[in-house]
N, C-alpha and C positions, 0 to 999 in steps of 0.2 A: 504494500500500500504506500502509494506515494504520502514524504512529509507533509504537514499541513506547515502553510507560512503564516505568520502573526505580523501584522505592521503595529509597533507597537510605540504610543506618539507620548514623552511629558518633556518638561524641560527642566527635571530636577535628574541630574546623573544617577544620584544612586539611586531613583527609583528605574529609573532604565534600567545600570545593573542588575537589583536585585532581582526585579520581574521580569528579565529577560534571560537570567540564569535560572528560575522557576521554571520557567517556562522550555528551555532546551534542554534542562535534568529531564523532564517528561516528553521529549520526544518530539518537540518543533522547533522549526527553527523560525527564529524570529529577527524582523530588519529592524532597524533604530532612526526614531527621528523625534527633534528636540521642538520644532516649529510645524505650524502647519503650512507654511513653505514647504517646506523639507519632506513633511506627510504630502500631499500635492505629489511634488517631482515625484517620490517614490511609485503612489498610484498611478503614473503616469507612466515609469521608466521599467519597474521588476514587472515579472513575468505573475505568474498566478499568486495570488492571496486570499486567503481563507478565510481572514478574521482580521478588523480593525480594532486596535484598544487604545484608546484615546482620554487624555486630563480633560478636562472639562474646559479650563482656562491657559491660553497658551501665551506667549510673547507676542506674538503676530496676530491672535486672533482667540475663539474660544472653539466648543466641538460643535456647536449647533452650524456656522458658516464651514467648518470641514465637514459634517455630513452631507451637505448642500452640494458639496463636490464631491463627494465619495457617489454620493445619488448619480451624479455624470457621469464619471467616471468607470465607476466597480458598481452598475445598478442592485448586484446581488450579492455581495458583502455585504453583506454585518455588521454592526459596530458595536462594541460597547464601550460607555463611557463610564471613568471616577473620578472622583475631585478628594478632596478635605475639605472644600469649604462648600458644599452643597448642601441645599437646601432641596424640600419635596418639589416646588417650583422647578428648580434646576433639572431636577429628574423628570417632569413632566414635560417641560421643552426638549429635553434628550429624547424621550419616546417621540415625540408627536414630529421630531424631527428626522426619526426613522430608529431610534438607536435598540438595539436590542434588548439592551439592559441597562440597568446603574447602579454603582457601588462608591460605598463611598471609602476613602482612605481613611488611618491605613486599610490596604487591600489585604481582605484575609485569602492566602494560598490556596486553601480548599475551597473557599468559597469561588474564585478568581477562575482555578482549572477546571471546576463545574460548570460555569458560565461558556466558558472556552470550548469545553467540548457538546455542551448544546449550541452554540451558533453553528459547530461545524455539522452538526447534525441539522441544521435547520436550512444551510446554503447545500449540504448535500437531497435532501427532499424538497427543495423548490426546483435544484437541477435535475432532480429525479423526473419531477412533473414536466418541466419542460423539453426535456430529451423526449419522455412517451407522448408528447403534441406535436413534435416535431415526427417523430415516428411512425403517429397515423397519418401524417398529411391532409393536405386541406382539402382532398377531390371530396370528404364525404359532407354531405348537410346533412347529417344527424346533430341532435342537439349535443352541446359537451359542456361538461362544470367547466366554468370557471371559476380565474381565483389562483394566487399565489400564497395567499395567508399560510403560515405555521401549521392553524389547525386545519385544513384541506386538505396541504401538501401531503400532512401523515396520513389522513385517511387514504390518500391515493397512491402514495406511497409503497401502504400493508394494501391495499388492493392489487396493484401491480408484481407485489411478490407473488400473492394467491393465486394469481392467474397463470402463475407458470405452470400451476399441478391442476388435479381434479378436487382439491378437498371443496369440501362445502366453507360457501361463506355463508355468516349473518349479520345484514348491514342493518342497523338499528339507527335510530334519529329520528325526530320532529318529523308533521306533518311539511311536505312543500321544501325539505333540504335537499334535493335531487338523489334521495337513496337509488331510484330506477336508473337513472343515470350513471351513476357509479357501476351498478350492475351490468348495464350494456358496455360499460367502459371495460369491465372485468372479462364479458365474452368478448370481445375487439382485441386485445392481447393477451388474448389464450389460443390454445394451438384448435380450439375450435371454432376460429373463428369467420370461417366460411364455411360454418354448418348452421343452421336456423336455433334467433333465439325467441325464443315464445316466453310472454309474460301473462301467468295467471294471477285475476283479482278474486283471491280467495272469498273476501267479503260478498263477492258479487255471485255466490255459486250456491244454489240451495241444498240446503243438507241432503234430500233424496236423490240429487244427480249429484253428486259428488263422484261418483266412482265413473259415469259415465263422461264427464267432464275429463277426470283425469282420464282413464284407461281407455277411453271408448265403449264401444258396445255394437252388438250386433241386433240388424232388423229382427223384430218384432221382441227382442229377450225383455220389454216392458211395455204397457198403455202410453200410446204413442211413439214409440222405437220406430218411426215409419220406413226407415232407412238406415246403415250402417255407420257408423260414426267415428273417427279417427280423433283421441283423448290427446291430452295435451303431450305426454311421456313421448308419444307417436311421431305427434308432428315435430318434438323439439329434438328427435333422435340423432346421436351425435352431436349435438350441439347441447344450447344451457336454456335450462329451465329457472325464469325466478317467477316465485311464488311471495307476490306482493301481500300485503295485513296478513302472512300468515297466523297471528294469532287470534285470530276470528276464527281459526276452523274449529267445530265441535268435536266432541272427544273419540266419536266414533268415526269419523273421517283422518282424526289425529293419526287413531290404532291401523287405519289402510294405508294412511301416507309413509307411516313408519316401514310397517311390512314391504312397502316397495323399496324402502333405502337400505332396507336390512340384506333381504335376498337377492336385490337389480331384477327382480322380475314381477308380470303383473298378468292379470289378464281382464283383458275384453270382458262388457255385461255380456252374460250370455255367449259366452266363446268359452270353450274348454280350454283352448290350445294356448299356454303363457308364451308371454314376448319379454327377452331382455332388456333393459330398459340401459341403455346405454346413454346415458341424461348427466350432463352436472349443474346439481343444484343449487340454486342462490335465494335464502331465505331474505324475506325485507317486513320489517316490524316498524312502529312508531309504540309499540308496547315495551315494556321490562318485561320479555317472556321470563324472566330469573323470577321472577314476583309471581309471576302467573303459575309458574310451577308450584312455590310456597301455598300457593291459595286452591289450588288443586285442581286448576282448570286448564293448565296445561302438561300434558304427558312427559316427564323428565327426562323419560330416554328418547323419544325425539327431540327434546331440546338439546340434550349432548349428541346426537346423530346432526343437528342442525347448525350449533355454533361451534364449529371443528374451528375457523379463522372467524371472532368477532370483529367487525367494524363499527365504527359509531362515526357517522357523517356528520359534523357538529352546526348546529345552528346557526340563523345568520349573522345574529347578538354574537354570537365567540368570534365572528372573524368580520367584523363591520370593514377594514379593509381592503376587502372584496369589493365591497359596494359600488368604488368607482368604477373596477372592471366589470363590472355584471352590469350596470347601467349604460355602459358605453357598448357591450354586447346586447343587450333588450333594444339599445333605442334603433342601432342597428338592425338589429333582427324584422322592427316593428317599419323602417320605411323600407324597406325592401321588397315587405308584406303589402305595405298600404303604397309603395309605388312615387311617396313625396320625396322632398329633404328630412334630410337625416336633424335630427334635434340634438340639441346638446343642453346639457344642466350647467347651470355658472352656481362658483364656490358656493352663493348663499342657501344652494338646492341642494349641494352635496352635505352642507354639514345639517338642514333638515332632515336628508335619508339617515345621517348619523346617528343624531338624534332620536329617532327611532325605533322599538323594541323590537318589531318584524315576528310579532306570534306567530304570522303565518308565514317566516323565512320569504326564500327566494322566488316562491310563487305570487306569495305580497307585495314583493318588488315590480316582480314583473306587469305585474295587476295595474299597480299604481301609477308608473312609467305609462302604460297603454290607455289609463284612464288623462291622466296630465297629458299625452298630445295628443287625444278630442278635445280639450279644452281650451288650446292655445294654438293662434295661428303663426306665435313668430316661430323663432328658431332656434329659442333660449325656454329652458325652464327656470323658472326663478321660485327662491323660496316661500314667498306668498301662496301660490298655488299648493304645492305639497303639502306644504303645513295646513291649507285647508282641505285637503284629500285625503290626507293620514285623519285629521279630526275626526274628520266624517265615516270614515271606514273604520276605525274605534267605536264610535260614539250609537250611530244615525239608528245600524242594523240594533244594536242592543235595546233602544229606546222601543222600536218601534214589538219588537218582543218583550218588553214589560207589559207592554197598554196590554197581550195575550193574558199576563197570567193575573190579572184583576179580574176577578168573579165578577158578573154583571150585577147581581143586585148586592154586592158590598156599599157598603156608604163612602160617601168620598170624604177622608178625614180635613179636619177644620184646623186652621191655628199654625202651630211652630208644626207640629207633627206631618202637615200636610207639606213644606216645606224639605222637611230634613229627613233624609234616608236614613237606613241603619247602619254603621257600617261596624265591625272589629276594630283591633288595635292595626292591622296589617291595612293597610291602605296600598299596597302595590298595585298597579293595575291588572298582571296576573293573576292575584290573588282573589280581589273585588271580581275578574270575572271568570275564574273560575266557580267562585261563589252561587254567580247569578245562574249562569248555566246550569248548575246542579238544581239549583232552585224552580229554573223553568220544565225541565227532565222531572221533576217531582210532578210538578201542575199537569203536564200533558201525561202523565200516566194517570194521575188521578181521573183529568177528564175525561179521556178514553176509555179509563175502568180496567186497564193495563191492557188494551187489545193492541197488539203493536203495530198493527197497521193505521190504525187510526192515529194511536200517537203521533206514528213518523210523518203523516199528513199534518196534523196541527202544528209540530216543529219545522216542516219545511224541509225533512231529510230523506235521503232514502231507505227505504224499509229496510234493504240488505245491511245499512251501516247503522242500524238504529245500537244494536247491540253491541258495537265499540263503545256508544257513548255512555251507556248502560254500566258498562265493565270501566271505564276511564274516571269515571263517578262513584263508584262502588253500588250501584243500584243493579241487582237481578230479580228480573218480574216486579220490577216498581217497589222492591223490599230492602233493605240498608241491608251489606256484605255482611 
């Protein structure tokens, strides 16, 4: 394995020495430079670098104007910066100016080579991610994550290893993180990937055709069979199966799924004759099947048959980062679609998306982008509008689901009380609605009298997903878990 180089910037000699003799005891070698002059030329003049470490305050200048040119220069370098005389301030300008890290002097050794070898691990998985983009080339328009953040890079990272074997993955995350996406990303460099990848919405499958869904079946083996039927195992043979909300399926679809991953073989409804099932499978949750297990509704040893490689695709809130690149990819994607100029967001839109919780991740994004240019004829997003589009897609959908769960002949209260909602000590906006949601999931089973089809009508869902919310809330058959 090639040395890692360290550019390593103060203008105090013996901190050079010492941390630079730290640092070659352990096996890098490191340049020296006293100014950020001197840091400059270097990035300008040496060959590969791996890791900047940088004083906060220099002779020439401080590290907020050297990351500025590190940014030019080395876009994917690293930096971290220390000082003595920092302040939380000073650390905060260091991140927000790109910097890795910050520590303050004196630098502790253990602390310092643990910083060092996570940067190199964090420029080795962004070059990971951009090697495997370069790799697939640009002929295909299929959708692809983007994003160079930390937390993406790793997920794609352990996905791109998975993909060299057949073990199963299980990609877990939030509703709208692009878990599907990762998973096509996972057949696309695998050696299956000019074999068919077929995606089943488990939630979407009724318990009685479960088996015909997956395995197929043959004409007449049930009321209505009118014809022969080729199951999902079938069509995705040789290639990859992902099995999207897997943990919607019920426990006796569980005990058929398992049986096929156990043996590799299945058979046809109504077929004697089993078929191998030469399939690799890719499970996708928005659940903690680990919890699900504990609470007994899902099968354990399909869960360990299922997360052989775990992944967790992390939410938009963990890598806001992203945001610029995913916005300049939507807005893209959206005139190409609609045939105009292409739109752009100015700063005071971008720190709006910042700002931003994105419960509903990357599909929120995308949502809100395609909503903001119906609404605007120039060629600028500006902050005024987002921040009135985020409001309202917070705010509007909730309102108008409370006016539901007021019983018609309640009385309309008088006074402060009519005013002032209830709320806890937690005032997070997650929290508040996750609250309300439960609350409104109570009222529509009440009024429905627990018939779930009815319910999923008065919430506006659909039937097959009524039972995520059911299970996500701790409500089964309208009864507290």
């Amino acid at each position: 394995m090639p040395t890692s180089r360290i550019l390593l910037v103060d203008d105090e000699p013996l901190v050079l020495d010492s941390l630079g003799q730290l640092l070659e005891a352990e096996g890098f070698e490191v340049i020296h430079a006293s100014t950020c002059e001197a840091a400059i030329a270097a990035l300008s003049r040496e060959g590969e670098i791996d890791v900047v470490l940088t004083d906060l305050r220099l002779p020439d200048g401080d590290a907020i104007g050297l990351l500025g040119r590190l940014s030019d220069l080395r876009p994917n370098v690293p930096a971290v910066v220390f000082s003595g005389v920092g302040t939380l301030q000073n650390a905060v300008d260091a991140m927000k100016a790109g910097a890795l890290d910050f520590l303050a002097k004196p630098v502790d050794p253990a602390a310092l080579l643990a910083v060092v070898r996570r940067a190199i691990e964090h420029r080795g998985l962004v070059e990971e991610v951009r090697r495997l983009r370069a790799a697939v080339g640009p002929e295909s328009d299929l959708p692809r994550l983007v994003g160079s953040s930390r937390a993406l890079a790793a997920a794609v990272a352990m996905a791109r290893r998975a993909a060299a074997s057949d073990v199963r993955v299980l990609l877990r995350g939030e509703s709208g993180t692009g878990k599907e996406l990762l998973a096509h990303e996972i057949h696309r460099w695998s050696r299956r990937a000019k074999r068919p990848f077929v995606r089943l919405n488990c939630a979407a499958v009724a318990e009685s055709l479960f088996e015909s869904e997956m395995f197929g079946h043959r004409r007449g083996a049930f009321t209505g069979a009118t014809e022969d039927r080729v199951g999902v195992f079938a069509e995705a043979h040789e290639g990859t199966l992902a099995l999207d909300e897997v943990g919607t399926l019920p426990m006796d679809a569980q005990a058929k799924l398992l049986r096929v991953l156990e043996t590799g073989e299945y058979a046809p409804v109504g077929d004697p004759r089993r078929r191998r099932a030469d399939v690799r499978v890719i499970a996708i949750t928005n659940e903690d099947l680990a919890q699900r297990v504990k609470a007994g509704t899902f099968r354990e040893d399909l869960y360990f048959r299922l997360n052989v490689v775990p992944i967790v695709v992390p939410p938009l809130r963990e890598r806001k980062e992203d945001i610029r690149e995913l916005a300049t990819a939507f807005l893209e994607q959206i005139a190409r679609r609609e045939g105009g100029g292409r739109k752009r967001l100015d700063e005071g839109a971008l720190e709006a998306l910042a700002r931003h919780d994105w419960p509903g991740n990357v599909r929120e994004l995308r949502n809100v982008l395609e909503h903001a240019c119906v609404l605007t004829d120039g060629a600028v997003l500006r902050a005024a509008l987002l921040d009135g589009i985020l409001g309202a897609s917070l705010w509007s959908d909730a309102s108008a689901a409370e006016a539901t769960v007021v019983a018609p002949a309640a009385a309309a209260p008088t006074g402060e009380a009519a005013t002032a909602p209830r709320f806890g000590d937690d005032l997070t906006l997650r929290t508040q609605t996750e609250q309300f949601q439960r609350e409104l999931l109570r009222e529509a089973l009440r009024r429905s009298s627990g018939r779930k089809t009815e319910c999923a009508r008065l919430l506006g869902v659909d039937p097959r997903n009524l039972a995520y919310y059911l299970r996500k809330h701790g409500l089964f058959d309208g009864t507290e878990a």
